[in-house]
VEXTIZA-753586 format. One line per field, with one value per residue (C-alpha): residue number from 1; x, y, z; residue in three letters; chain. Coordinates in steps of 0.05 Angstrom, whole numbers, plus 5000, padded with zeros to 4 digits. Layout:
num <- [NUM_...]
u <- [X_...]
v <- [Y_...]
w <- [Z_...]
residu <- [ALA_...]
chaine <- [A_...]
This chain:
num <- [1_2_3_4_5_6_7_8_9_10_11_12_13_14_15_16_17_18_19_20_21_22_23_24_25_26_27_28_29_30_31_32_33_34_35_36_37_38_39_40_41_42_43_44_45_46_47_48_49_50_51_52_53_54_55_56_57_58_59_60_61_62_63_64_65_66_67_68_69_70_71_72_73_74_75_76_77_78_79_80_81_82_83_84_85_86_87_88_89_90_91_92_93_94_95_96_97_98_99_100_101_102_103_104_105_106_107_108_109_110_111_112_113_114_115_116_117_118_119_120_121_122_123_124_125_126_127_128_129_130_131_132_133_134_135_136_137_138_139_140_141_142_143_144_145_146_147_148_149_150_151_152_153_154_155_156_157_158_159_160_161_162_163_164_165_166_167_168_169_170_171_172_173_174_175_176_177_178_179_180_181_182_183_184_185_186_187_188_189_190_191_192_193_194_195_196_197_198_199_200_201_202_203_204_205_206_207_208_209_210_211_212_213_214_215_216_217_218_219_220_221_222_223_224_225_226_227_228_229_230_231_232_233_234_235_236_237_238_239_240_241_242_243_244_245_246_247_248_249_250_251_252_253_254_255]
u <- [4861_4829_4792_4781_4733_4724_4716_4722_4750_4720_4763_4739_4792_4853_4898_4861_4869_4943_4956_4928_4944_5013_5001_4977_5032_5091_5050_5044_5122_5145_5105_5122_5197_5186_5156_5199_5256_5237_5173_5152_5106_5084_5081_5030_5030_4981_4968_4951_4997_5058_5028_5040_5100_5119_5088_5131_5193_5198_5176_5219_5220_5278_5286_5342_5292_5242_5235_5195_5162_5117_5043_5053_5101_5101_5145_5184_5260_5298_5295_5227_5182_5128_5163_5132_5201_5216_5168_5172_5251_5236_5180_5214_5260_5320_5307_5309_5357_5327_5381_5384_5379_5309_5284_5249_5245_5201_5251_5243_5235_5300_5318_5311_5304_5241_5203_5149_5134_5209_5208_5146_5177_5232_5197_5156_5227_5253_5189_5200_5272_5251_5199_5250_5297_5247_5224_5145_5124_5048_5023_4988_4948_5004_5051_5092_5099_5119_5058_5071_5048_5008_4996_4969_4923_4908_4849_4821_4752_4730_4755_4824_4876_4954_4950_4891_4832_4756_4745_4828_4859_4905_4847_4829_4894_4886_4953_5009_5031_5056_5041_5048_5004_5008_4938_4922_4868_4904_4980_5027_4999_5054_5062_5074_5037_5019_4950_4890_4921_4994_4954_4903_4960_4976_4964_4930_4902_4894_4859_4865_4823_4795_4752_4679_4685_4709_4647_4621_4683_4685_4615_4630_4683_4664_4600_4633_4617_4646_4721_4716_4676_4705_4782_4780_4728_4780_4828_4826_4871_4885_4875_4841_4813_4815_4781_4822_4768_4749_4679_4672_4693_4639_4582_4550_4561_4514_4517]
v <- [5103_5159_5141_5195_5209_5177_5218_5201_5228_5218_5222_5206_5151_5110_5164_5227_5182_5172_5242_5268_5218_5243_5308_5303_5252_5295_5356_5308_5289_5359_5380_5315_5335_5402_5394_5327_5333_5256_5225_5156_5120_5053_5042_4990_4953_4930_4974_5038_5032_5013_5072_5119_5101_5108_5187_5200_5196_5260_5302_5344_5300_5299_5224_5219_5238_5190_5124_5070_5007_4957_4940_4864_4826_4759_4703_4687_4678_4745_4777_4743_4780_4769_4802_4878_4895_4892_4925_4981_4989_4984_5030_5084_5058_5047_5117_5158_5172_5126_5117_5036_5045_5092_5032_4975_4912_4851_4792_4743_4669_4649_4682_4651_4582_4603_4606_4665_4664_4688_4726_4762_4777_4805_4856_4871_4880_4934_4973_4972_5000_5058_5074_5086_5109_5152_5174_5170_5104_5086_5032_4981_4918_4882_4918_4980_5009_5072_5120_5123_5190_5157_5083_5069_5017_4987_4932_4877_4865_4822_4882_4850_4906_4884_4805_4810_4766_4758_4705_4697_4691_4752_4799_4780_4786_4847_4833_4826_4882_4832_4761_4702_4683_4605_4606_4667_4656_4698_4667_4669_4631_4658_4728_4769_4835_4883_4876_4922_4942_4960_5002_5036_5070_5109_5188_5180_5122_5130_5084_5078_5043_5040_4988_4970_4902_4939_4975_4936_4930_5011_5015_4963_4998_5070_5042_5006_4942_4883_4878_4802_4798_4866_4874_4946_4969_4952_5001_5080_5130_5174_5242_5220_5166_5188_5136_5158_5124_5130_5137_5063_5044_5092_5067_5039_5101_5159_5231]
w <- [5332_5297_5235_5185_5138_5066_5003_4933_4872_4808_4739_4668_4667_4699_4662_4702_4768_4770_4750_4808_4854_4824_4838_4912_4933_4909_4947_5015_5003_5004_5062_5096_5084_5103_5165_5195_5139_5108_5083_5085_5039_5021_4955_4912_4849_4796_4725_4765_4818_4767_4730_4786_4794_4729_4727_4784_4747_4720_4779_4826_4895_4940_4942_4981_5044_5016_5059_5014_5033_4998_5009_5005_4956_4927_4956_4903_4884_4882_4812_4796_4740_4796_4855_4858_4883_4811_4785_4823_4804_4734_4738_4781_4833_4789_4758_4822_4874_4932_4987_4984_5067_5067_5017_5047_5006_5035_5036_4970_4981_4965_5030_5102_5069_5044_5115_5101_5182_5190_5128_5160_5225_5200_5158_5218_5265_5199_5206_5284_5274_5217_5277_5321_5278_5256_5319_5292_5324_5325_5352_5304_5337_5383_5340_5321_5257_5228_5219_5143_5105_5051_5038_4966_4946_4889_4896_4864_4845_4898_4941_4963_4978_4991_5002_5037_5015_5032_5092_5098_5162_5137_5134_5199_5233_5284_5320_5285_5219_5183_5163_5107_5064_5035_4991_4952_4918_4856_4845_4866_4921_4978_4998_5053_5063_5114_5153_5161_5233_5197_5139_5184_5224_5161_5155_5085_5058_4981_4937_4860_4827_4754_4713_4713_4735_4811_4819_4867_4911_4915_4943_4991_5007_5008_5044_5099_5087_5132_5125_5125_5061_5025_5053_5020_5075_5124_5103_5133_5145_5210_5169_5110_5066_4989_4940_4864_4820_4748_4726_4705_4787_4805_4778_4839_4887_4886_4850]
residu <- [UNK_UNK_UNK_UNK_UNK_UNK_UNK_UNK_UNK_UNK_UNK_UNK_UNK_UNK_UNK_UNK_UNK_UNK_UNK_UNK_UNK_UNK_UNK_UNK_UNK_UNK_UNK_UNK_UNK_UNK_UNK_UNK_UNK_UNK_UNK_UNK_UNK_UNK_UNK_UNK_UNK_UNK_UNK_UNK_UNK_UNK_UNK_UNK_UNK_UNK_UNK_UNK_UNK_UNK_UNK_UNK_UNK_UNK_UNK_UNK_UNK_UNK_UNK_UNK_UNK_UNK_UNK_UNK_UNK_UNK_UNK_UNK_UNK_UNK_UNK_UNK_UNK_UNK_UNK_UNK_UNK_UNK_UNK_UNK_UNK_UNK_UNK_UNK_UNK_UNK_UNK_UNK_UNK_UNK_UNK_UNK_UNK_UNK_UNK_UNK_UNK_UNK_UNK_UNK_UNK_UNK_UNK_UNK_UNK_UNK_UNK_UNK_UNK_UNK_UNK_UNK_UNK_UNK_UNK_UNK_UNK_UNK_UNK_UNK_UNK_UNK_UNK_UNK_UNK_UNK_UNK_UNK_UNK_UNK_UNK_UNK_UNK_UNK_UNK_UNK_UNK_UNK_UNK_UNK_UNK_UNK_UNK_UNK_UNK_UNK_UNK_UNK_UNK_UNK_UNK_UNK_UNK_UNK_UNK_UNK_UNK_UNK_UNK_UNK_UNK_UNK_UNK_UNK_UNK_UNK_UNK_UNK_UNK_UNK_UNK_UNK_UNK_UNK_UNK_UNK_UNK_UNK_UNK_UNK_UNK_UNK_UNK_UNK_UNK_UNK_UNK_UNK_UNK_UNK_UNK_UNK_UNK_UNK_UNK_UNK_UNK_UNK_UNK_UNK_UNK_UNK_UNK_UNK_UNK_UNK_UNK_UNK_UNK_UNK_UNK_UNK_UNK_UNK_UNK_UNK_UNK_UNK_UNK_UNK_UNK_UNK_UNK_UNK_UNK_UNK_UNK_UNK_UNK_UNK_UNK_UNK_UNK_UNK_UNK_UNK_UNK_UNK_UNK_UNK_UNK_UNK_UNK_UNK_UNK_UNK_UNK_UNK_UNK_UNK_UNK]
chaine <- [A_A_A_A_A_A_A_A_A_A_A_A_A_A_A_A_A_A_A_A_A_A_A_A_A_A_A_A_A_A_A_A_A_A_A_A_A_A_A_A_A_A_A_A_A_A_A_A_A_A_A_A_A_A_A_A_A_A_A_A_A_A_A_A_A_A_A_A_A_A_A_A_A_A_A_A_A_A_A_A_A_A_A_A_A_A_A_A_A_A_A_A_A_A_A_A_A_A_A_A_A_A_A_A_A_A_A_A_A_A_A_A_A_A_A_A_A_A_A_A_A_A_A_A_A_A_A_A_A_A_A_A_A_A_A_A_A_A_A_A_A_A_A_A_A_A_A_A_A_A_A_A_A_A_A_A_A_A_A_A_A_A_A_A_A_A_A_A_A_A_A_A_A_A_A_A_A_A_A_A_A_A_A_A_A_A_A_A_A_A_A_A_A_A_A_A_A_A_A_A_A_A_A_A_A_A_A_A_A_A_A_A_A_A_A_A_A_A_A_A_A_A_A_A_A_A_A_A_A_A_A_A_A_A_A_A_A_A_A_A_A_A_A_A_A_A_A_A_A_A_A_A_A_A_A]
């Protein structure tokens, strides 16, 4: 699969970041729309992430031709403060008019008896049938996902993006698109999330990221270091790879 090349964006802060991440996704969506009549994108959590969401409120998008997916979730009970499901509906979700079939919720734990394997599969069998539905399969490891128009990242400081830690056998999966996690190393210890393989079939892979303390992780990442010790390196998309970062993020990366 094609990888594309990497560029970043600098901003003075987190607040320049998401609105233009704002600004480019509802551009990509429209385009998206115009050329296949939907758009799909995966959407992410965490203070920038929640803060996107939250900017995209108020803007003209046709959501009704919108299909939306999650990153990764935790695997908790349904409802759960924790779940990113619901943070993403009180940030936008519940405020816009998603068609409850174009939106694509990761099961909760109080589902399927709590088995995150089978919770995990099944995720992976929806994003099979949107494919298809779809009609804009790509292959992804042993797998098939739909080639989503942007995936968004937030990341963590030891470069984890999704559920996907350093020297985890999730950020080492290269088959499957989906898989359970039992140990985060941040808690919720469960969750089920998408693999490099499943994010690296996306058209645009954008990355926003803010805060000193993730300097390091962004020039591992925009460097290409090893995907094993920085997850974030791991992560490219098919037309383009846009690191969103505030000057604080930056730090480490060359003028």
């Amino acid at each position: 699969m094609t990888v594309a090349p990497t560029s970043v964006r600098r901003f003075d802060d987190a607040d320049g970041l998401v609105a233009a991440a704002a600004n480019d996704l509802v551009a990509v969506i429209a385009e998206a729309q115009a050329d296949r009549g939907f758009a799909s994108i995966v959407i992410t959590g965490g203070t920038n992430g929640n803060a996107l969401s939250d900017a995209l409120r108020g803007r003209e998008i046709d959501w009704t031709r919108v299909d939306v997916f999650f990153g990764d979730e935790r695997f908790v009970r349904d409802g759960s403060p924790d779940r990113n499901e619901r943070q993403a509906r009180e940030a936008l979700l519940d405020h816009v008019p998603v068609d409850p079939d174009n939106l694509y919720r990761f099961p909760a734990a109080d589902e399927f008896n709590g088995d995150g394997d089978l919770a995990a599969r099944v995720y992976a069998e929806r994003l099979v049938q949107n494919a298809q539905r779809r009609g804009n399969a790509v292959r992804a490891g042993a797998g098939v996902v739909p080639q989503f128009d942007v995936h968004l990242l937030g990341m963590g400081g030891e470069g984890h993006i999704n559920s996907l830690f350093p020297h985890t056998p999730a950020v080492r999966e290269s088959e499957d698109t989906v898989v359970s996690v039992t140990d985060s190393p941040k808690p919720p210890p469960k969750r089920l999330t998408l693999t490099l393989p499943a994010i690296c079939a996306a058209r645009r892979v954008w990355f926003l990221v803010s805060g000193a303390e993730k300097s390091q992780a962004v020039f591992a990442g925009v460097g290409g270091a090893s995907p094993d010790d920085w997850p974030c390196a791991g992560a490219h998309g098919t037309l383009e790879t846009v690191w969103y970062v505030d000057e604080s993020a930056a730090a480490d990366l060359p003028r």
